[in-house]
C-alpha positions in Angstrom: 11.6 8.0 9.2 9.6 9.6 6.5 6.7 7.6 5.6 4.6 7.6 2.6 1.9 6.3 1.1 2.2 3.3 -1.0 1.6 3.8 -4.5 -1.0 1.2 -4.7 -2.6 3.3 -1.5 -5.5 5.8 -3.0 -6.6 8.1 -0.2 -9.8 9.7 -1.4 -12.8 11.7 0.4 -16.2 10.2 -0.8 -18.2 13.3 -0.5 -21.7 11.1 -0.7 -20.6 9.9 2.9 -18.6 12.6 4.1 -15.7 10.4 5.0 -11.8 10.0 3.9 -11.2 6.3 2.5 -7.7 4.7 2.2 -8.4 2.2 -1.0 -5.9 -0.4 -2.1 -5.8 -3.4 -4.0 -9.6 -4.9 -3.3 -9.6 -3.8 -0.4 -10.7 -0.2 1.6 -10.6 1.5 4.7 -12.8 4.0 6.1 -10.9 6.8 7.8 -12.0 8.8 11.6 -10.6 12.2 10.7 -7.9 11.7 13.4 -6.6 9.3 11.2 -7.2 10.6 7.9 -5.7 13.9 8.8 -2.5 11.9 9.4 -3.0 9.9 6.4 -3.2 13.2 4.5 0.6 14.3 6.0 2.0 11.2 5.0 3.6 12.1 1.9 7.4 11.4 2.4 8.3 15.2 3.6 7.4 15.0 7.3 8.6 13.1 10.3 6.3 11.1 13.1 7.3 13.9 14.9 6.4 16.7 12.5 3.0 15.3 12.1 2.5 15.4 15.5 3.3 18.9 15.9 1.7 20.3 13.3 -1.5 18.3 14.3 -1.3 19.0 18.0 -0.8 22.7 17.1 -4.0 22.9 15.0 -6.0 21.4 17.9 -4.3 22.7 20.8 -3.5 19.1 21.6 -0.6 17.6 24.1 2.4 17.0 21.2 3.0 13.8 23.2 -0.6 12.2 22.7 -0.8 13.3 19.5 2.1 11.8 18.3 1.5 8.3 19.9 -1.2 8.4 17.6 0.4 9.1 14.4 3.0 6.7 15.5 0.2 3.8 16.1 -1.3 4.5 12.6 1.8 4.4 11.0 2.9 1.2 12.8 -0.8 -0.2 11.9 -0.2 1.1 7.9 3.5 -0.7 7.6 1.9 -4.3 9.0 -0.6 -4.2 5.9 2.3 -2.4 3.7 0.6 0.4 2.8 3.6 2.4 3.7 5.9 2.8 0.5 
């Protein structure tokens, strides 16, 4: 599985705040940067896996944990359909 971003998701960074926003149809979510550095990989190219590794290589994290965590989000994404 490749997911993407529903095209009724926006992902934006609100600079004001310093924080990464997913915005959809009257509705919003404010982003930790865990997840919005996910959210920013999940443009139909990658795998749950590649995420993960490319993540967990930037932060010298365990592959494993990391990708339990981009699996989670992506599982959390798809229940509100924000996953095209």
């Amino acid at each position: 599985m490749k997911p993407k971003l529903a095209a009724k998701v926006r992902l934006k960074h609100d600079r004001h705040d310093d924080q990464w926003l997913l915005l959809y149809p009257e509705r919003g979510q404010v982003l930790n940067a865990t997840a919005a550095a996910i959210a920013q990989r999940l443009d139909g190219t990658r795998t749950v896996a590649a995420i993960a590794e490319e993540l967990a290589r930037e932060h010298g994290a365990p592959v494993a944990e990391v990708e339990a965590d981009v699996a989670a989000l992506v599982e959390q994404l798809a229940a509100k359909g924000l996953l095209a």
